[in-house]
C-alpha positions as CSV (number, residue, x, y, z in Angstrom):
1,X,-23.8,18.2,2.5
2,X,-27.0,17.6,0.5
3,X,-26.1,14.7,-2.5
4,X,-26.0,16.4,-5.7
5,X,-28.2,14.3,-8.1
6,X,-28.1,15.1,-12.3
7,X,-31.2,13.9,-13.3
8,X,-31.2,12.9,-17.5
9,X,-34.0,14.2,-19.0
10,X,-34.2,14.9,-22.8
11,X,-37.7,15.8,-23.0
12,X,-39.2,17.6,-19.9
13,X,-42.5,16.5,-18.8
14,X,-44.6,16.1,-15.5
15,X,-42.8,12.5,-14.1
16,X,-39.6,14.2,-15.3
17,X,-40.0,17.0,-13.2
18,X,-41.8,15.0,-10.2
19,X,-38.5,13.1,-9.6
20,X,-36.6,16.4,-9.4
21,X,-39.4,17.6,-7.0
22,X,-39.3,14.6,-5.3
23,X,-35.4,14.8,-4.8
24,X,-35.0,18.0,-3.3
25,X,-38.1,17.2,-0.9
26,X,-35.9,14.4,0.6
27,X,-32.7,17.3,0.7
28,X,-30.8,16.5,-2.8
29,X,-29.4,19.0,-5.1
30,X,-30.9,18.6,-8.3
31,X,-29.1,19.6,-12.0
32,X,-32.0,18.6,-15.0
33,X,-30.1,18.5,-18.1
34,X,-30.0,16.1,-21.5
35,X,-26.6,14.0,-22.1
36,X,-26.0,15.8,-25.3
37,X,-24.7,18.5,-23.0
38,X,-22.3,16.7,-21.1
39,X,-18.9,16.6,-23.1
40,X,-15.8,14.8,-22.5
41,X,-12.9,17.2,-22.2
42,X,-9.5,15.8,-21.2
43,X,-8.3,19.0,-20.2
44,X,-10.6,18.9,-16.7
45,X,-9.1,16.7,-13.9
46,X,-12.3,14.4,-14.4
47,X,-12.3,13.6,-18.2
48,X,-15.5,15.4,-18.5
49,X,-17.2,18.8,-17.8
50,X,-21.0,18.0,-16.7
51,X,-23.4,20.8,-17.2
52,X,-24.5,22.7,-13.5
53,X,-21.2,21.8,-12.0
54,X,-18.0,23.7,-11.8
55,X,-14.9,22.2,-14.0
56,X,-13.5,19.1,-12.5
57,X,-16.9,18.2,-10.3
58,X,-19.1,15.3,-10.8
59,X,-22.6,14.9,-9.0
60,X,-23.5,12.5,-6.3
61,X,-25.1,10.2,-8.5
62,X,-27.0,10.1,-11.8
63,X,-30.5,9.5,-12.4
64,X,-31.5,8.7,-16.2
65,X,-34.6,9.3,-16.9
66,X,-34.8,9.4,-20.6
67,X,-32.2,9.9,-24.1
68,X,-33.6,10.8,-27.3
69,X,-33.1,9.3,-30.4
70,X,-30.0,9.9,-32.7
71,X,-27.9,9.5,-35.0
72,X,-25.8,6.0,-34.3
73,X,-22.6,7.8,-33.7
74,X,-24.6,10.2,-30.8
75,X,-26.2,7.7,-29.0
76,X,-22.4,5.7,-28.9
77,X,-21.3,9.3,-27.3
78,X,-24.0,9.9,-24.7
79,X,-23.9,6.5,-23.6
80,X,-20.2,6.3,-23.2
81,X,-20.5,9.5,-21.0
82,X,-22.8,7.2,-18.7
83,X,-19.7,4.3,-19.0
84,X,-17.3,6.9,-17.8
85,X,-19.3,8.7,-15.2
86,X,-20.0,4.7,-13.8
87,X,-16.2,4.4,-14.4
88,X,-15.1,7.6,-12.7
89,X,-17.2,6.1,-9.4
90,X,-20.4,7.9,-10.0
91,X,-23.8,5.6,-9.1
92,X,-25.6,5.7,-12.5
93,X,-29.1,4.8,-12.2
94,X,-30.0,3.1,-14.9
95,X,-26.3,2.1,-15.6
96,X,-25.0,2.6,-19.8
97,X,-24.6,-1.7,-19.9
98,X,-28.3,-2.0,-18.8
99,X,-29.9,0.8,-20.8
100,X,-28.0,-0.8,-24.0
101,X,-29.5,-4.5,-22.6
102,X,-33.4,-3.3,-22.3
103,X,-33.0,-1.0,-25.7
104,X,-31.9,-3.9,-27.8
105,X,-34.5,-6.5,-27.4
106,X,-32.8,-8.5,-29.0
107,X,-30.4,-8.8,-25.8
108,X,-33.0,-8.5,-23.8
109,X,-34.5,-11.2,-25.1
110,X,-31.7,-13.6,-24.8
111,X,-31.0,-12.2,-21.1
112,X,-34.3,-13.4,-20.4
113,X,-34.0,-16.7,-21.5
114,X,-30.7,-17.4,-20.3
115,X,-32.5,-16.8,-16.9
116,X,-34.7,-19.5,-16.9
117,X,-37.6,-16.9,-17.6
118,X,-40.2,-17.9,-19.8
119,X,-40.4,-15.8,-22.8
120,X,-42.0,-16.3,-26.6
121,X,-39.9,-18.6,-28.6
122,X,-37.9,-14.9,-30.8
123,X,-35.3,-15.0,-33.9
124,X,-33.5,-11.9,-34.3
125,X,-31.7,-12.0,-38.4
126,X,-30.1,-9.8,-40.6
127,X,-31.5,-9.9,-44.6
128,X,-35.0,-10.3,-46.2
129,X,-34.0,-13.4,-47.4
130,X,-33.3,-15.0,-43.4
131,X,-36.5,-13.4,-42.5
132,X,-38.5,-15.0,-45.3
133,X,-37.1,-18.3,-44.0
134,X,-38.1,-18.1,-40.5
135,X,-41.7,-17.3,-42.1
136,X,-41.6,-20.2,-44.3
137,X,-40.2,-22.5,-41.7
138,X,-42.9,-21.2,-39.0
139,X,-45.6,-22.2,-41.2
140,X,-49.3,-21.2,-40.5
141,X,-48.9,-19.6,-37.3
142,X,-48.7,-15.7,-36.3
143,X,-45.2,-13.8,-35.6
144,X,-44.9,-10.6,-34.1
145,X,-42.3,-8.0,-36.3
146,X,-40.8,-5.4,-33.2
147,X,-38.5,-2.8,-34.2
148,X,-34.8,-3.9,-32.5
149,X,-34.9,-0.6,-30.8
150,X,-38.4,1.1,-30.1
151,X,-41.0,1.4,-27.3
152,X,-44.8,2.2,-26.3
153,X,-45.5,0.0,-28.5
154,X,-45.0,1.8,-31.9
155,X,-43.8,-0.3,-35.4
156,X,-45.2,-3.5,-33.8
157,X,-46.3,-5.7,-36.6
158,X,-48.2,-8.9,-37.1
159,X,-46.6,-11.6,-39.6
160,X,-49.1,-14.0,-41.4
161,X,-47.4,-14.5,-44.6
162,X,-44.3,-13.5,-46.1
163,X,-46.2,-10.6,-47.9
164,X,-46.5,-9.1,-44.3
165,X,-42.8,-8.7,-44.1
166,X,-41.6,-5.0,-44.3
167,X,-39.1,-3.9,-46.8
168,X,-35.6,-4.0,-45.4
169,X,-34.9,-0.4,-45.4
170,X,-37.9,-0.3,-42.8
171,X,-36.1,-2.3,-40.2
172,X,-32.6,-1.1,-40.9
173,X,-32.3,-4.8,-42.5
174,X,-32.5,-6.1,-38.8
175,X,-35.6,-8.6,-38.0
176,X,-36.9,-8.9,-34.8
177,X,-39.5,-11.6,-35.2
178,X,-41.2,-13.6,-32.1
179,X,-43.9,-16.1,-31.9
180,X,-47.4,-14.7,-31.0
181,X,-49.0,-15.5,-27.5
182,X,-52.1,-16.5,-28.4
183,X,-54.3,-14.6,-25.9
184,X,-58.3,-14.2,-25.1
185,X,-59.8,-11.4,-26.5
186,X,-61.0,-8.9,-27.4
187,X,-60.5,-7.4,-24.6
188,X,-57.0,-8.4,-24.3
189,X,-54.6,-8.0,-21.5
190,X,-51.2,-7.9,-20.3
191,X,-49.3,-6.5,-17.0
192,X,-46.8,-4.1,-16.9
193,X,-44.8,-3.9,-12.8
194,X,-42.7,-1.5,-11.5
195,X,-39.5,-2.7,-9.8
196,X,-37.0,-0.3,-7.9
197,X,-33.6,-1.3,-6.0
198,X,-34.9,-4.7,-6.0
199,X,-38.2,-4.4,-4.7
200,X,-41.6,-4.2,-6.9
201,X,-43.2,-1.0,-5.9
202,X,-46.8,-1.5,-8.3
203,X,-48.2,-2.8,-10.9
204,X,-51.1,-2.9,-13.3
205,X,-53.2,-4.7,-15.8
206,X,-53.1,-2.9,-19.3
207,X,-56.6,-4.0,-21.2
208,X,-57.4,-2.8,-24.8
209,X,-59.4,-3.9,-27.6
210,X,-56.3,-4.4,-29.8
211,X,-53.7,-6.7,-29.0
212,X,-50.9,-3.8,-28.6
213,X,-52.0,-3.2,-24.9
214,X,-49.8,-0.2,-24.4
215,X,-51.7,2.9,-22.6
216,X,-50.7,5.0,-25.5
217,X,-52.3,3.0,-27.6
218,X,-55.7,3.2,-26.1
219,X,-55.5,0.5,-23.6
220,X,-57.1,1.4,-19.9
221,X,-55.2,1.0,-16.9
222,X,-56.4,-1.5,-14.2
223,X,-55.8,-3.2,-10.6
224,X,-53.7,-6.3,-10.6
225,X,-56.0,-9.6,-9.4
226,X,-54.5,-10.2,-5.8
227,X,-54.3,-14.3,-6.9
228,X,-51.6,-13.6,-9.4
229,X,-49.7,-10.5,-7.7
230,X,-46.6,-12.9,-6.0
231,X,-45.9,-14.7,-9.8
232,X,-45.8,-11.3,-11.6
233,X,-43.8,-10.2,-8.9
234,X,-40.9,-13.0,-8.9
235,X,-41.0,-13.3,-12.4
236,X,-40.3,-9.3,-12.8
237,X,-37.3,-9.3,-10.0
238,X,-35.8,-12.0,-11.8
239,X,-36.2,-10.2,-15.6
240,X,-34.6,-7.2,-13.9
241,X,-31.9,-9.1,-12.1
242,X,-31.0,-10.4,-15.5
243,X,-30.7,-7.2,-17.0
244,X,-29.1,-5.5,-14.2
245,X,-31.7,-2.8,-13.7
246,X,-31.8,-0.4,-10.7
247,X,-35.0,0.5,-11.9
248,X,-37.3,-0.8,-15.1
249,X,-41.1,-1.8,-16.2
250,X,-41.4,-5.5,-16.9
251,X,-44.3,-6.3,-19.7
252,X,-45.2,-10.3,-19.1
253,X,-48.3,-11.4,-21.1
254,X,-50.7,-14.3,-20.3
255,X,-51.3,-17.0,-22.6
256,X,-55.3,-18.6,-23.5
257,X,-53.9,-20.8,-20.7
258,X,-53.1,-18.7,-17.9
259,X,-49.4,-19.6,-18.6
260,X,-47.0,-15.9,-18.4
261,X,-44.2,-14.5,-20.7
262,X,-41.9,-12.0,-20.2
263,X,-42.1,-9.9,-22.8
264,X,-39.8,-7.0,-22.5
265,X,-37.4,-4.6,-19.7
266,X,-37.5,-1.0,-19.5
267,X,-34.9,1.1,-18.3
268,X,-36.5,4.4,-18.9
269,X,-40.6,3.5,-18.0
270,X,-42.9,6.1,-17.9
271,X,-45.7,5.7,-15.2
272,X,-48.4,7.8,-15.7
273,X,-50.9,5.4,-16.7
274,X,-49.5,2.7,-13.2
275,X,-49.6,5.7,-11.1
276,X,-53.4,6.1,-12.0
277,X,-53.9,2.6,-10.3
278,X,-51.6,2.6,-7.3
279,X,-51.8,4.3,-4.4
280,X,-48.1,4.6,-4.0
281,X,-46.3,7.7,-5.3
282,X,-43.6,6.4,-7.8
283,X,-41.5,9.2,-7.6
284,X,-41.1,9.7,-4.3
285,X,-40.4,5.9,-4.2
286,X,-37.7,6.6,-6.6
287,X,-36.4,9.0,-5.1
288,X,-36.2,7.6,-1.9
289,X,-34.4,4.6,-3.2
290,X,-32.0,6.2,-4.6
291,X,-31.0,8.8,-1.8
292,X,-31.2,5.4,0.5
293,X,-28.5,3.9,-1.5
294,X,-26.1,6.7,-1.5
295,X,-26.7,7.0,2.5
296,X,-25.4,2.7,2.4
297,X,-22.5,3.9,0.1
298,X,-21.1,7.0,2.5
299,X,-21.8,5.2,5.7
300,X,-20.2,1.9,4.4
301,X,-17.0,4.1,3.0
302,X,-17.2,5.7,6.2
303,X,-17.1,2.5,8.0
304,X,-14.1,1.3,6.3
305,X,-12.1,4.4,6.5
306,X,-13.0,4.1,10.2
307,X,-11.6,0.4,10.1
308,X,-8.5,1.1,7.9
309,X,-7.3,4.1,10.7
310,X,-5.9,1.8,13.4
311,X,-4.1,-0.3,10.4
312,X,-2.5,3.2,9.1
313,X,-1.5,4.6,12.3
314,X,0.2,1.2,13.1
315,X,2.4,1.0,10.1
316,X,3.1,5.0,10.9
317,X,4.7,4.1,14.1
């Protein structure tokens, strides 16, 4: 039977739809819907009724791809559909517990250090007042202000002086506050790679003339030096090993010195502006890896079904 594969997708767009086409190329099933229309619903057998299936089915696995904002107590629901579909035995790529790791940065933050990664000295405090402290108390040098929750590089701040601190009703009273690189530039630089079912499939070099690099934000897209390929690659494995990411984009960022950070892990990249670069076709790598692994899981349950049969008929007779 081909897998059936619901594919998450609140905003329908051209990578969207090439991992759908993609999908069904390699013989999957594919169901394109957002999580808001997923519900759970005690009175079907599974606990939930999923949107393109009949009551009481559940795809093959579950591809996220993205989840748009919403209120707090929305975003609690949809992601606690993902905790029971990975509950009720469904393969969630990216799983709930490391789409809420790589959306707080705080979290992902301290995952990263607690891996032995390097990544900017970052204080993460409730209140103006424990903000202003860390300002005073960092003295002359530069802090960056990131929104807890954001990405592609929007409400990204720099910190000079106190003055530069935004209101507390801007930041939901949360600061994220984390010491500058110090880079050369203009033009700066940073690298964002690509890592899927534990292998990096590309990567690029992000150059702009403004220190946000993102390609949103102006910055041009670029082939990765050969010479520096292998540490950006072990250093992204490891970031999404600590996150627990099937898939993600790892930002690290060179020092003046050479010297690289990880800066951030995303569970839901876009790769438009990587795909420009790399020969390979992300999607279809995707895809591929994901199709791969449900082929492991239903052979290996095969296997031990096979294995268990001599045991049952045993105890039978």
């Amino acid at each position: 039977m081909k897998p059936r594969i619901f594919v998450v997708n609140d905003a329908s767009g051209t990578q969207s739809r090439s991992i759908s086409v993609a999908l069904e190329r390699h013989g999957a099933k594919t169901v394109t819907d957002c999580l808001a229309n997923i519900a759970f619903d005690t009175e079907s057998p599974t606990g939930l009724r999923v949107s393109g299936f009949a009551p009481g089915e559940l795809p093959d696995a579950v591809l996220v791809r993205s989840i748009s904002a919403g209120s707090f107590e929305a975003i609690t629901r949809r992601l606690g559909i993902l905790h029971a579909l990975g509950k009720l035995g469904v393969p969630v790529w990216n799983s709930a517990q490391a789409i809420e790791r790589c959306v707080d940065k705080s979290m992902t933050t301290f995952l990263i250090q607690q891996a032995g990664l390097p990544t900017p000295p970052t204080h993460v405090v409730e209140g103006r007042e424990a903000a202003e402290a860390l300002v005073r108390q960092h003295g002359s040098g530069l802090l960056v202000l990131k929104p807890l929750f954001g990405a592609q590089g929007r409400g990204i701040r720099m910190i000079r002086a106190i003055e530069d601190l935004p209101p507390a009703e801007d930041v939901d009273d949360v600061y994220y506050l984390q010491h500058y690189v110090a880079r050369a530039g203009p033009p700066f630089h940073d690298y964002r790679v690509f890592v899927c079912a534990g292998r990096v499939l590309a990567m690029m070099a992000r150059r702009g003339n403004g220190w946000i690099t993102n390609i949103n934000r102006g910055a041009a897209a670029e082939i990765v030096s050969d010479r520096i390929q292998g540490e950006l690659e072990a250093m992204a494995l490891a970031a999404t090993g600590a996150v627990g990411a099937d898939f993600a984009g790892v930002d690290i960022v060179p020092d003046d010195r050479g010297r690289l950070f990880v800066l951030e892990v995303n569970s839901m990249p876009a790769w438009s502006g990587l795909q420009s670069v790399v020969q390979i076709n992300i999607a279809e790598a995707i895809a591929e890896a994901l199709l791969a692994f449900l082929h492991r899981r239903t052979a290996a349950g095969a296997a031990l079904a096979s294995a268990l049969e001599p045991a049952a008929a045993s105890v039978d007779s």
